[in-house]
Backbone as XML, in Angstrom:
<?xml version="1.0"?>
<chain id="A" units="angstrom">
  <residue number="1" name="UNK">
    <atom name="N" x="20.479" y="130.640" z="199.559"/>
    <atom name="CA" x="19.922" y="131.922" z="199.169"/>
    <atom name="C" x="20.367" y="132.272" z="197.753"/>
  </residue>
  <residue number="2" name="UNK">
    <atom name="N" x="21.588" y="131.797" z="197.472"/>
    <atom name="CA" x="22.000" y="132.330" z="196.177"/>
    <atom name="C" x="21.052" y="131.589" z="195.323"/>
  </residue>
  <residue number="3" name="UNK">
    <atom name="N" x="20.937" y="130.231" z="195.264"/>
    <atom name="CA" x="20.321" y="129.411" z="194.400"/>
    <atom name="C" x="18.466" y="130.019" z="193.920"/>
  </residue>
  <residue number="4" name="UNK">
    <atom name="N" x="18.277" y="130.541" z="195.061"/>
    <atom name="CA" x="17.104" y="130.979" z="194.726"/>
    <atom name="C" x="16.620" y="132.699" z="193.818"/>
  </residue>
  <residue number="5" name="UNK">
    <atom name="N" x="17.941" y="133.434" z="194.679"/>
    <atom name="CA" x="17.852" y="134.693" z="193.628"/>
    <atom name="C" x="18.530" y="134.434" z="192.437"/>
  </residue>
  <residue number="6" name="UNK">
    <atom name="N" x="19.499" y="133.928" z="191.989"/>
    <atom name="CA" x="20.320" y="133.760" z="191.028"/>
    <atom name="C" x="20.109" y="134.257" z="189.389"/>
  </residue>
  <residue number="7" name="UNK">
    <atom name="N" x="18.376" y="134.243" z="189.385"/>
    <atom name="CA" x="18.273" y="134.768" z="187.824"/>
    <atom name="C" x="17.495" y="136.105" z="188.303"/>
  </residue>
  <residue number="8" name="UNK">
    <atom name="N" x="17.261" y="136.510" z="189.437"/>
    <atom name="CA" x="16.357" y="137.254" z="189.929"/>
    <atom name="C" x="16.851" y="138.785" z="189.266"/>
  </residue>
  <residue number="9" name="UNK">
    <atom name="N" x="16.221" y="139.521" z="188.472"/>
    <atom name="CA" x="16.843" y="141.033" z="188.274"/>
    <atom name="C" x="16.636" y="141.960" z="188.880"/>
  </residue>
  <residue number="10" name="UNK">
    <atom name="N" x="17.506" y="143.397" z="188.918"/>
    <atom name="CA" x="16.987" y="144.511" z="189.829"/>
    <atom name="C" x="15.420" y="145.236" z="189.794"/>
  </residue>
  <residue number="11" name="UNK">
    <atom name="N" x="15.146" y="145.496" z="190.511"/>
    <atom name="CA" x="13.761" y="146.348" z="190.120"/>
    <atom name="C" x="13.807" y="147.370" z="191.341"/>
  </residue>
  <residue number="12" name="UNK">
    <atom name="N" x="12.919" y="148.198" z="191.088"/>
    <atom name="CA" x="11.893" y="149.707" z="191.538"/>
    <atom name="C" x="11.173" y="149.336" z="192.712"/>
  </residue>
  <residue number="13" name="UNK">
    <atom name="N" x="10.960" y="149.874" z="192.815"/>
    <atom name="CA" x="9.513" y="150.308" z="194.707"/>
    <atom name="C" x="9.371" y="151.804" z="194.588"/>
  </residue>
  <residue number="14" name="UNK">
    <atom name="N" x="8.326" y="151.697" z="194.770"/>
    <atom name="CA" x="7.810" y="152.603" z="195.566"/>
    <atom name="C" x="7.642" y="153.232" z="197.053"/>
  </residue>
  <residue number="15" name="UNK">
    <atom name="N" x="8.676" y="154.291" z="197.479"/>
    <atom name="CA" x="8.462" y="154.805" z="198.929"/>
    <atom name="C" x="7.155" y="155.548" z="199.542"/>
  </residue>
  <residue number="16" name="UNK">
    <atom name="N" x="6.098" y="155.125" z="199.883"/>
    <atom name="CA" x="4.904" y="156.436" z="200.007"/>
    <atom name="C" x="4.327" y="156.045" z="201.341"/>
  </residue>
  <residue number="17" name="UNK">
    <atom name="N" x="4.326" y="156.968" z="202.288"/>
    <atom name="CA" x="3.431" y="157.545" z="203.165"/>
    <atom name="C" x="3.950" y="156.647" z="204.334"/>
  </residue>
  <residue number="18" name="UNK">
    <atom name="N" x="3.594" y="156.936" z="205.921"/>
    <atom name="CA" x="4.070" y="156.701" z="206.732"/>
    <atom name="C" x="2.923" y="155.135" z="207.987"/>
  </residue>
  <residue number="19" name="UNK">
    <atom name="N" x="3.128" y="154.135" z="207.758"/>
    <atom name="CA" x="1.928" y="153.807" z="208.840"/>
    <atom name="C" x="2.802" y="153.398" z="210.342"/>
  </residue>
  <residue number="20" name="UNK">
    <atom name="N" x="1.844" y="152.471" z="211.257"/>
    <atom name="CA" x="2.300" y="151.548" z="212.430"/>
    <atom name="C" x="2.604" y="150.444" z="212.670"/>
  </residue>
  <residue number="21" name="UNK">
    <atom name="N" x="2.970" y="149.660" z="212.833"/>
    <atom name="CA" x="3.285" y="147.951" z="213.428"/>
    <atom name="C" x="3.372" y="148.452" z="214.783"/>
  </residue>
  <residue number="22" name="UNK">
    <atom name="N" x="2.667" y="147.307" z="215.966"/>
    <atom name="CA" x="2.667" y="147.323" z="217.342"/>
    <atom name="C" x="3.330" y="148.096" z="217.960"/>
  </residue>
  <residue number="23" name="UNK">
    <atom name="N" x="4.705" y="147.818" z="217.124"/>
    <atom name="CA" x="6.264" y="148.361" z="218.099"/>
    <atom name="C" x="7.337" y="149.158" z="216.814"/>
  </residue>
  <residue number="24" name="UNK">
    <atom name="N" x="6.660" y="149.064" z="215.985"/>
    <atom name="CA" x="7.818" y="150.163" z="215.015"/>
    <atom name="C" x="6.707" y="151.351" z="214.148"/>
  </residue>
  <residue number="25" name="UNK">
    <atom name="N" x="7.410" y="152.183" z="213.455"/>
    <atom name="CA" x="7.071" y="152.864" z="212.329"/>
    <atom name="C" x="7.400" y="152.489" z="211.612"/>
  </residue>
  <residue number="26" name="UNK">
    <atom name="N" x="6.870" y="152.418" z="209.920"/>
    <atom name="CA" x="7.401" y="152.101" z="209.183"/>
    <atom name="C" x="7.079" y="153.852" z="207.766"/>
  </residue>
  <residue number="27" name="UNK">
    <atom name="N" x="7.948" y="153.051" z="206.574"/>
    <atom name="CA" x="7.497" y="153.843" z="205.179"/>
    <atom name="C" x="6.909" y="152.509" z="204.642"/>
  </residue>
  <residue number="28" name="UNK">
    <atom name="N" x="5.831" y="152.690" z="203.786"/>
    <atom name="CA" x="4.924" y="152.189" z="203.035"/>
    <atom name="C" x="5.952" y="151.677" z="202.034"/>
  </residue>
  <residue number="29" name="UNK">
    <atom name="N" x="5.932" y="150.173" z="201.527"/>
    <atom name="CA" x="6.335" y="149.810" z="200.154"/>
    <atom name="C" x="5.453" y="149.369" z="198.904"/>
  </residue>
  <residue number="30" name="UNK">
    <atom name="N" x="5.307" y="149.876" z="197.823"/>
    <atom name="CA" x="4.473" y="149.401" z="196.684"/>
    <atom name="C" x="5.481" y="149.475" z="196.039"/>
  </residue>
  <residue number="31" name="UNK">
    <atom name="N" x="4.843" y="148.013" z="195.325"/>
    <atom name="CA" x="5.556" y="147.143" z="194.416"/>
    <atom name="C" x="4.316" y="146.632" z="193.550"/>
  </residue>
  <residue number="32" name="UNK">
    <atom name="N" x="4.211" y="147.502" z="192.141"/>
    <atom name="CA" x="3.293" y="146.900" z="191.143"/>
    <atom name="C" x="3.195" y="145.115" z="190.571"/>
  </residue>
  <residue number="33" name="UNK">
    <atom name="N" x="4.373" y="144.620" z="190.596"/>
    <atom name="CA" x="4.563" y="143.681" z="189.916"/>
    <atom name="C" x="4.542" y="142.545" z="190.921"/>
  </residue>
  <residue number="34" name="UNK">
    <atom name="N" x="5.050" y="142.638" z="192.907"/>
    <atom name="CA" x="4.711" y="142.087" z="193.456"/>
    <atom name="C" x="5.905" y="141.332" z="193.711"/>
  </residue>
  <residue number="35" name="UNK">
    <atom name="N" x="7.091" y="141.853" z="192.998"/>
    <atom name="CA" x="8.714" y="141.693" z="193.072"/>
    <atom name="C" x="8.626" y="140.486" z="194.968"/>
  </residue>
  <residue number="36" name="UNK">
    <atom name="N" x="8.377" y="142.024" z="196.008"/>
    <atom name="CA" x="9.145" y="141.884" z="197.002"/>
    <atom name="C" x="8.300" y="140.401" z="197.668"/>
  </residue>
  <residue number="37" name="UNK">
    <atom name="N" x="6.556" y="140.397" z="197.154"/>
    <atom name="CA" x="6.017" y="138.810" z="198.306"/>
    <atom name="C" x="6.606" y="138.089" z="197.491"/>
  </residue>
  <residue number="38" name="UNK">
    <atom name="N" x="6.729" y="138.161" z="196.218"/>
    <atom name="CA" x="7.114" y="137.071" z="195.493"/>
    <atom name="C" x="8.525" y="136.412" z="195.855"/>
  </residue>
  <residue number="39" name="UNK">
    <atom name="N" x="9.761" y="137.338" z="196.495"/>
    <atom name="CA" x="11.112" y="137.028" z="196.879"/>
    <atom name="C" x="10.433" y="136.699" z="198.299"/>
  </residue>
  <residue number="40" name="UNK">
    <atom name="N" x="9.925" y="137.016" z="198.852"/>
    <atom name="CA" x="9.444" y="136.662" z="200.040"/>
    <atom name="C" x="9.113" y="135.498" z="200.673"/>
  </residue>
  <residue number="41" name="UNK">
    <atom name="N" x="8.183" y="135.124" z="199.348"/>
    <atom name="CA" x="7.518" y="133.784" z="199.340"/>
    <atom name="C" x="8.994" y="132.708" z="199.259"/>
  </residue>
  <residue number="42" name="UNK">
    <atom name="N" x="9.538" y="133.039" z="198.279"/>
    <atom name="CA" x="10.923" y="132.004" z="197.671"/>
    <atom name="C" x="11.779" y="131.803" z="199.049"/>
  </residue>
  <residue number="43" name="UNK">
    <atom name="N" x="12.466" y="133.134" z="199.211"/>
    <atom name="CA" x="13.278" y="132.887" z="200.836"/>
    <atom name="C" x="12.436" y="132.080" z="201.744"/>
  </residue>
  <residue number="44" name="UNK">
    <atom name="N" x="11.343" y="132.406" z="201.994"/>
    <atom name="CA" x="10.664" y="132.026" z="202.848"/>
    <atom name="C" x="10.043" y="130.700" z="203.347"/>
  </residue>
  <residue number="45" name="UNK">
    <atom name="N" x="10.218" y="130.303" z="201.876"/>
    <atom name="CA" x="10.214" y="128.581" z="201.819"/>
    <atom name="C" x="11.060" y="128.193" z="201.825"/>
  </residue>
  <residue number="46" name="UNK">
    <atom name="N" x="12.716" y="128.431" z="201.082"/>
    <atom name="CA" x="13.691" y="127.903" z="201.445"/>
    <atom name="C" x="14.415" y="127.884" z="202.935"/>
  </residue>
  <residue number="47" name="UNK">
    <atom name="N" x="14.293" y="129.140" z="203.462"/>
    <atom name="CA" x="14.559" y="129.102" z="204.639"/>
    <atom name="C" x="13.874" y="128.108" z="206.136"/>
  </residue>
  <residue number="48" name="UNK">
    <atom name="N" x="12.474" y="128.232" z="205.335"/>
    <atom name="CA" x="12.096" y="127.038" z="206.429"/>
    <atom name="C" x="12.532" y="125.797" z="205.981"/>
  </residue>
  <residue number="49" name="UNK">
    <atom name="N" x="13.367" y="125.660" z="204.885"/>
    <atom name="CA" x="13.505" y="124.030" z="204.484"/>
    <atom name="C" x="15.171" y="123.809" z="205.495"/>
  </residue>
  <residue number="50" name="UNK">
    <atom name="N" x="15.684" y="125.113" z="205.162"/>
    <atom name="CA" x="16.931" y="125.202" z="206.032"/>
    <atom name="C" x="17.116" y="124.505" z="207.625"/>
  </residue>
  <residue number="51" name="UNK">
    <atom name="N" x="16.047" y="125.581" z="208.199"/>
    <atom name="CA" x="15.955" y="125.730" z="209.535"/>
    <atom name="C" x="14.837" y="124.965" z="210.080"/>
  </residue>
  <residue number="52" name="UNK">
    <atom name="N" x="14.038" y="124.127" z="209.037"/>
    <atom name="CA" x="12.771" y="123.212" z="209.717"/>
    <atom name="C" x="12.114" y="123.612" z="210.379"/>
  </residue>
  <residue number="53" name="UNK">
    <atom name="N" x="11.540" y="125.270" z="209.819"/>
    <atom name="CA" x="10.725" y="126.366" z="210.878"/>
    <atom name="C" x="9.248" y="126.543" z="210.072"/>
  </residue>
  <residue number="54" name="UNK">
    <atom name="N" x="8.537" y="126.851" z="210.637"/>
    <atom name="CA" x="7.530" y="127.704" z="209.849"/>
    <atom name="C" x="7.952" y="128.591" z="209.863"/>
  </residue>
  <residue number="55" name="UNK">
    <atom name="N" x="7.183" y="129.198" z="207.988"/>
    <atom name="CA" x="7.681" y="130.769" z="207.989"/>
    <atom name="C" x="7.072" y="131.563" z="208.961"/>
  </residue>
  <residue number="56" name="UNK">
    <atom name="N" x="7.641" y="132.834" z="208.562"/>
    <atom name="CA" x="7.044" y="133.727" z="209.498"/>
    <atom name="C" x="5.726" y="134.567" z="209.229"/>
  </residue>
  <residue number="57" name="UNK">
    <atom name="N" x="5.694" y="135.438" z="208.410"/>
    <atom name="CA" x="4.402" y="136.016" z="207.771"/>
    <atom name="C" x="3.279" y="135.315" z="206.927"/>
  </residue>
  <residue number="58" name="UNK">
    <atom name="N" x="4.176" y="134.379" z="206.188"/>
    <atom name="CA" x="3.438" y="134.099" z="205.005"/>
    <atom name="C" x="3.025" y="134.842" z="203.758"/>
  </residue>
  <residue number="59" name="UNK">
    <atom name="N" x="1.166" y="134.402" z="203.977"/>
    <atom name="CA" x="0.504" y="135.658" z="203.101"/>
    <atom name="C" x="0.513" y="136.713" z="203.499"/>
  </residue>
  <residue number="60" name="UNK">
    <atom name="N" x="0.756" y="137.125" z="204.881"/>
    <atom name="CA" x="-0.001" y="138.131" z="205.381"/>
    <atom name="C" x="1.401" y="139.333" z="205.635"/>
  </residue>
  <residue number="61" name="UNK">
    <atom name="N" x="2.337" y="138.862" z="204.550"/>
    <atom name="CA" x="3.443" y="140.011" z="204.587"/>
    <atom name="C" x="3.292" y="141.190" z="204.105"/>
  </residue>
  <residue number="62" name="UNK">
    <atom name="N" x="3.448" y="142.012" z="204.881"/>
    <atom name="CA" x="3.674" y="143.726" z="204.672"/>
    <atom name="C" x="4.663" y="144.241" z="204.369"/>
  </residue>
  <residue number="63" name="UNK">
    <atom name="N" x="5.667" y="144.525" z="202.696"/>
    <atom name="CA" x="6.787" y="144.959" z="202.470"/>
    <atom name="C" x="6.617" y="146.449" z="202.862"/>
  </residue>
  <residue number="64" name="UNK">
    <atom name="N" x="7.774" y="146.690" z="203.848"/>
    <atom name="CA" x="7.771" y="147.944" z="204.379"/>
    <atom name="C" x="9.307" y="148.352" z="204.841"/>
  </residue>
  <residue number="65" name="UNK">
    <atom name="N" x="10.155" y="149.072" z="205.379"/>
    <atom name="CA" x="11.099" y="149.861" z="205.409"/>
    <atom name="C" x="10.829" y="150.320" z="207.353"/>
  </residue>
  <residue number="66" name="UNK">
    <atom name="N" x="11.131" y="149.389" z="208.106"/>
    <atom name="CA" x="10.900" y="150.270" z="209.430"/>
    <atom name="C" x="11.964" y="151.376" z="209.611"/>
  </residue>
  <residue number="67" name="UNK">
    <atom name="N" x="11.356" y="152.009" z="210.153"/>
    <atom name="CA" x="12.810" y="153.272" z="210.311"/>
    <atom name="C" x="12.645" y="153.935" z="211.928"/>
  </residue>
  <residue number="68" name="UNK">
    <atom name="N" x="11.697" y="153.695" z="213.002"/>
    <atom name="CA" x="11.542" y="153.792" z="214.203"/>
    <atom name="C" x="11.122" y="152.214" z="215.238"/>
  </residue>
  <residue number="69" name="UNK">
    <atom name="N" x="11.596" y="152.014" z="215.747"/>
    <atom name="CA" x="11.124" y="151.025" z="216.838"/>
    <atom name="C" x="11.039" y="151.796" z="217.990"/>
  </residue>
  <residue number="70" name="UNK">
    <atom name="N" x="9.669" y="151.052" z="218.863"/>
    <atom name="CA" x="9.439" y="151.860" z="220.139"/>
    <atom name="C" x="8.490" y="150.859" z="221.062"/>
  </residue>
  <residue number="71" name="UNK">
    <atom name="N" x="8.528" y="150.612" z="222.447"/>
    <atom name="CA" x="8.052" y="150.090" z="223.437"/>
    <atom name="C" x="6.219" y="150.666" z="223.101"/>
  </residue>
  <residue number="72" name="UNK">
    <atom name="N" x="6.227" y="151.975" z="223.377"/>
    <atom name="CA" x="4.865" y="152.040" z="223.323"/>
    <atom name="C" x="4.925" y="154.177" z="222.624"/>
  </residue>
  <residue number="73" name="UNK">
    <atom name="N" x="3.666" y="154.051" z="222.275"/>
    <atom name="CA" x="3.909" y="155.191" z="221.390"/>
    <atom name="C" x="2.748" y="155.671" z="222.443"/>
  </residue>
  <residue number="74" name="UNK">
    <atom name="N" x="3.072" y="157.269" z="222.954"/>
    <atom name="CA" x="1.869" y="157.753" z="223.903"/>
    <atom name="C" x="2.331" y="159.717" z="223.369"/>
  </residue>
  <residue number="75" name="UNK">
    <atom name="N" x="3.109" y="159.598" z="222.819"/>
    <atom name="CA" x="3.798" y="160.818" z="222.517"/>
    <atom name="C" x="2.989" y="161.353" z="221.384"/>
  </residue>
  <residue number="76" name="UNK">
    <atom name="N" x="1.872" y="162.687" z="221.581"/>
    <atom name="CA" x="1.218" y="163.095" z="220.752"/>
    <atom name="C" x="1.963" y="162.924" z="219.705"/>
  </residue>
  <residue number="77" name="UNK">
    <atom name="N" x="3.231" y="163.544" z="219.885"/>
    <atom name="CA" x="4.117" y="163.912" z="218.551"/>
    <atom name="C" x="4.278" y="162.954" z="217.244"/>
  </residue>
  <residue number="78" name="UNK">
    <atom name="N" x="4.174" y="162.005" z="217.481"/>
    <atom name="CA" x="4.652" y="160.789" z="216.738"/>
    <atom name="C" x="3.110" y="160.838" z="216.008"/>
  </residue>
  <residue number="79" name="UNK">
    <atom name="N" x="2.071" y="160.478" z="216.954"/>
    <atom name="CA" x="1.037" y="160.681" z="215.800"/>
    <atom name="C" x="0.741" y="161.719" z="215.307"/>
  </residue>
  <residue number="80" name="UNK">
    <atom name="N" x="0.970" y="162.938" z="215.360"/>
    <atom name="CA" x="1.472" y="163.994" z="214.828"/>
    <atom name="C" x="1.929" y="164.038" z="213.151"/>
  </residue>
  <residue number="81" name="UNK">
    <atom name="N" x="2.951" y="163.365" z="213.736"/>
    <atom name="CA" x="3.955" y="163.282" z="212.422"/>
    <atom name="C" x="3.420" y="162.153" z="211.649"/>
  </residue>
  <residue number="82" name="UNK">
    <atom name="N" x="3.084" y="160.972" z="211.693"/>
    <atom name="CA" x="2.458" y="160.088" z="211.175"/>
    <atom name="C" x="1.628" y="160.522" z="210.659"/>
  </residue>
  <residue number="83" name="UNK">
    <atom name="N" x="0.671" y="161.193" z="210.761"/>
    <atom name="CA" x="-0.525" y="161.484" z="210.232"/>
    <atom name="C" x="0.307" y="162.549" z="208.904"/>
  </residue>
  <residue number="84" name="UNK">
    <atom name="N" x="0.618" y="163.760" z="209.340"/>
    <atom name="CA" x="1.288" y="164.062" z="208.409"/>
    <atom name="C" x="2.099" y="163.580" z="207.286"/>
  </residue>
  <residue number="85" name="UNK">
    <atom name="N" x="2.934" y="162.546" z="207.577"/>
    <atom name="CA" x="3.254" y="161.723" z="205.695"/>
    <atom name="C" x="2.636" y="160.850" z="205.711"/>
  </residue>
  <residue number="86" name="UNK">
    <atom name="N" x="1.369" y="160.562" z="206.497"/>
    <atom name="CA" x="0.523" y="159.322" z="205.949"/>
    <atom name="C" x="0.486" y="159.104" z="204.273"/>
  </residue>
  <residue number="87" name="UNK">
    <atom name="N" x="0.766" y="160.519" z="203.892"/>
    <atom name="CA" x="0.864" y="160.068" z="202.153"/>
    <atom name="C" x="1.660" y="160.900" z="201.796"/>
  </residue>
  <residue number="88" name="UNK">
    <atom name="N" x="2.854" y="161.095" z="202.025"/>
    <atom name="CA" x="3.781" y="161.389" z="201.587"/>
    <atom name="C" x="4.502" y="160.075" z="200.682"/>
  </residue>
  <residue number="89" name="UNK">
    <atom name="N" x="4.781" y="161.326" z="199.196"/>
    <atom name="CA" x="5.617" y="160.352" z="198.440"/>
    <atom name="C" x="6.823" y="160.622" z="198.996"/>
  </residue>
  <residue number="90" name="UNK">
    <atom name="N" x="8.001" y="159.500" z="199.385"/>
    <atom name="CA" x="8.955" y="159.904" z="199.455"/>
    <atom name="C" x="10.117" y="159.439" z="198.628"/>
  </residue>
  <residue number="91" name="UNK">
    <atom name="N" x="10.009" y="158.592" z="197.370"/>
    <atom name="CA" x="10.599" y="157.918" z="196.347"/>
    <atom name="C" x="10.337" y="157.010" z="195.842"/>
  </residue>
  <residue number="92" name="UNK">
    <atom name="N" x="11.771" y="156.645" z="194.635"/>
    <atom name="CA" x="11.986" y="155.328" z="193.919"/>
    <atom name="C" x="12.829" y="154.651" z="194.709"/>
  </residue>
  <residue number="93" name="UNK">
    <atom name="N" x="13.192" y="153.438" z="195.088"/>
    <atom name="CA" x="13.884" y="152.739" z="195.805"/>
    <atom name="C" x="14.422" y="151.743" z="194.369"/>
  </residue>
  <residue number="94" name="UNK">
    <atom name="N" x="15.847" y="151.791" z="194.019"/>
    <atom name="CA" x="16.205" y="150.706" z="193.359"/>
    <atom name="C" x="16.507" y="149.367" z="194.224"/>
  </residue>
  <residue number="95" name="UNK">
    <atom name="N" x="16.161" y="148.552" z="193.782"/>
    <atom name="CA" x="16.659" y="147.295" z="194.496"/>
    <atom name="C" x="18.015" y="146.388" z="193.789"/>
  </residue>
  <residue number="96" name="UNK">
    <atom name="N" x="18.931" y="146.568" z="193.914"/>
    <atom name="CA" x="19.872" y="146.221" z="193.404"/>
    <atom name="C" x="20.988" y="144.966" z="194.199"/>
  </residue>
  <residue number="97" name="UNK">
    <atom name="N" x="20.594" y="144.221" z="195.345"/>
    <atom name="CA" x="20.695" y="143.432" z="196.327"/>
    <atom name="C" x="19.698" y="143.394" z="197.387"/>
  </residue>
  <residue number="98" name="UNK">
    <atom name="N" x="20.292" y="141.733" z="197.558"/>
    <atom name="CA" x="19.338" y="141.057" z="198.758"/>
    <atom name="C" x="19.917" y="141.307" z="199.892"/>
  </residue>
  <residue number="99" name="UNK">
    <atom name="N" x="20.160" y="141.561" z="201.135"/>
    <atom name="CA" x="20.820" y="141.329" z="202.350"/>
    <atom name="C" x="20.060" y="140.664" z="203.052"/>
  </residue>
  <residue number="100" name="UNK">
    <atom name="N" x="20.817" y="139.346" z="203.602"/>
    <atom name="CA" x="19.991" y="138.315" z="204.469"/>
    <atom name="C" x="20.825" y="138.799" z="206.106"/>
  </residue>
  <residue number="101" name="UNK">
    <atom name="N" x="20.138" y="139.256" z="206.974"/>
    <atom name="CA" x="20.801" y="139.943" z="208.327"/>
    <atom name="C" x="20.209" y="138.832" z="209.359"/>
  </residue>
  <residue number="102" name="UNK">
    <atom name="N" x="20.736" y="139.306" z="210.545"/>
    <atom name="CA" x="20.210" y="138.874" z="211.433"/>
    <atom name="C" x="20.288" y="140.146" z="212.473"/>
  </residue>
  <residue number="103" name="UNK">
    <atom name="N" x="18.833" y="139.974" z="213.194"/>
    <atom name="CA" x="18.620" y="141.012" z="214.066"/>
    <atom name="C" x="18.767" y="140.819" z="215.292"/>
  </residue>
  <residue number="104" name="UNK">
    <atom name="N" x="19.278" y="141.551" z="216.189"/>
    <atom name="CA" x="19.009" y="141.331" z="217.908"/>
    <atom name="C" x="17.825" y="142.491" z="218.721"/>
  </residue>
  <residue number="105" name="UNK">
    <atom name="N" x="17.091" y="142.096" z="218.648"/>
    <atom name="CA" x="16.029" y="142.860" z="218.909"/>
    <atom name="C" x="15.627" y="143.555" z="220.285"/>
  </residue>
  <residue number="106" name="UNK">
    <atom name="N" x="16.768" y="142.401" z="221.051"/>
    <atom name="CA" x="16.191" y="143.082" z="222.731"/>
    <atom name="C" x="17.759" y="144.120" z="223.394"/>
  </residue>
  <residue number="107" name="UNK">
    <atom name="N" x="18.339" y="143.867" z="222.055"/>
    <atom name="CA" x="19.242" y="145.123" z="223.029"/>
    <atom name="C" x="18.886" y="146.534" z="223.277"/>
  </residue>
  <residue number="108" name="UNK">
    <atom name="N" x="19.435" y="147.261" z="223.855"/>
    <atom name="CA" x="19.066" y="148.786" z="223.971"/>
    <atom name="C" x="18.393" y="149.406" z="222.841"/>
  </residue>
  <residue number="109" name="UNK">
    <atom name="N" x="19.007" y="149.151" z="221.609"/>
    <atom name="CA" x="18.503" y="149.459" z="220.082"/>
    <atom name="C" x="18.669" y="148.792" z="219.271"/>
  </residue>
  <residue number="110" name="UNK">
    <atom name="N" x="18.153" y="148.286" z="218.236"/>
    <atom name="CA" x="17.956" y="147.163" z="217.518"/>
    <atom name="C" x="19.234" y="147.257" z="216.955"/>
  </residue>
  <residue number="111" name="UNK">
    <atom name="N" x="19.810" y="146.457" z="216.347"/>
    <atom name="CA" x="21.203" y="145.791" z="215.873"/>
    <atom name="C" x="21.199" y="145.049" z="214.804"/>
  </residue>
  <residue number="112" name="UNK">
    <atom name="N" x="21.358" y="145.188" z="213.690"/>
    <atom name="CA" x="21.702" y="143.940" z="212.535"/>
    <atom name="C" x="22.622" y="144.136" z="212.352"/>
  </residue>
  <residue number="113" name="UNK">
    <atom name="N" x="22.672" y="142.406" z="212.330"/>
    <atom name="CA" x="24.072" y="142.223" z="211.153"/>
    <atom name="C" x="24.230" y="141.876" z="209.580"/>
  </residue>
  <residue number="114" name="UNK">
    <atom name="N" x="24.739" y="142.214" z="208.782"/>
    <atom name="CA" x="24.133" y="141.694" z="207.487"/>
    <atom name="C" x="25.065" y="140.392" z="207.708"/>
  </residue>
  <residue number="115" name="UNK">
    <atom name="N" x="24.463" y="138.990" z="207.317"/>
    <atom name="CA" x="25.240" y="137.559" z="207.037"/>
    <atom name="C" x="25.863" y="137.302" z="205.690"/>
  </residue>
  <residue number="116" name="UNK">
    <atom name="N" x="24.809" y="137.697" z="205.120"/>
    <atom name="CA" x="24.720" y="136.964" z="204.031"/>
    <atom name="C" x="24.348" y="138.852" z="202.209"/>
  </residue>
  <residue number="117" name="UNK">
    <atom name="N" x="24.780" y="138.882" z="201.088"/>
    <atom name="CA" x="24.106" y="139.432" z="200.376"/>
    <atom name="C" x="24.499" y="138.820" z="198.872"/>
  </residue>
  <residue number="118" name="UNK">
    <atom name="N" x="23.634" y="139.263" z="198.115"/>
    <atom name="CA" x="23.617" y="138.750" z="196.865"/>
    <atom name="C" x="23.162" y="139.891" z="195.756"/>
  </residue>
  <residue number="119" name="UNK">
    <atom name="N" x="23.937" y="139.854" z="195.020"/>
    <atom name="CA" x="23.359" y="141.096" z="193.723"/>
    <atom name="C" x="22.240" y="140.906" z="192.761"/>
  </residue>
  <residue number="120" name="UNK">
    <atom name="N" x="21.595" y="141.446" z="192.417"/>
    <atom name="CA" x="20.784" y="141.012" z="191.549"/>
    <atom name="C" x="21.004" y="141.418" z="190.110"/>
  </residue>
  <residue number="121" name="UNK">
    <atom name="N" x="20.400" y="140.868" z="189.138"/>
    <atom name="CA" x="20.849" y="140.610" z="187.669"/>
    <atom name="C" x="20.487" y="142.115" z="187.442"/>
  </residue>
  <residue number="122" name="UNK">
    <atom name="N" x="21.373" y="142.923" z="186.683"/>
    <atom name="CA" x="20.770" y="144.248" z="186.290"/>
    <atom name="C" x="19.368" y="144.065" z="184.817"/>
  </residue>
  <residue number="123" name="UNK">
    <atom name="N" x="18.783" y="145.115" z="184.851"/>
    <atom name="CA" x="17.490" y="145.097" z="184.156"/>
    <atom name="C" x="18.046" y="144.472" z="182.208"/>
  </residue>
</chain>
């Protein structure tokens, strides 16, 4: 992982508006320059060279920020609220490190651990 961020510098995001994945909520990430598929893409190939996996998303990655996980969403409320910051700005996000975690997904509430992090080159 280091070898691959190593010249990589900090950059910006964009926080805006609220959508769904199956089983989480997320905040929206925009990234003009395309920073985050582009680190995406890099981990993503090295890591399958690691682990002799296919990646996981690919092209079809969605940089996003989950901040709710849930079995099933039936609770007016939630779409409620969703709809409401569907466009909410809610910031600048500096990116100033990588954290490579690992998740446990089926316990009571999701769990990471961070393994691995790396700094990135300031601007």
């Amino acid at each position: 992982m280091d070898e691959v961020l190593q010249n990589e510098k900090q950059f910006d995001l964009e926080l805006s508006g609220l959508n769904i994945f199956p089983t989480s909520v997320y905040v929206q990430v925009f990234d003009l320059e395309n920073r985050t598929f582009n680190l995406h893409q890099k981990l993503n190939n090295k890591l399958k060279y690691i682990f002799n996996k296919d990646g996981i998303e690919g092209e079809n990655f969605i940089p996003h920020i989950a901040i709710l996980s849930y079995n099933s969403l039936t609770d007016q409320i939630f779409f409620d609220i969703i709809k409401k910051f569907r466009d909410h700005f809610f910031g600048i996000l500096k990116v100033k490190n990588i954290h490579l975690v690992r998740a446990f997904p089926h316990r009571s509430s999701n769990v990471y651990e961070k393994i691995h992090t790396v700094k990135l080159l300031k601007k």
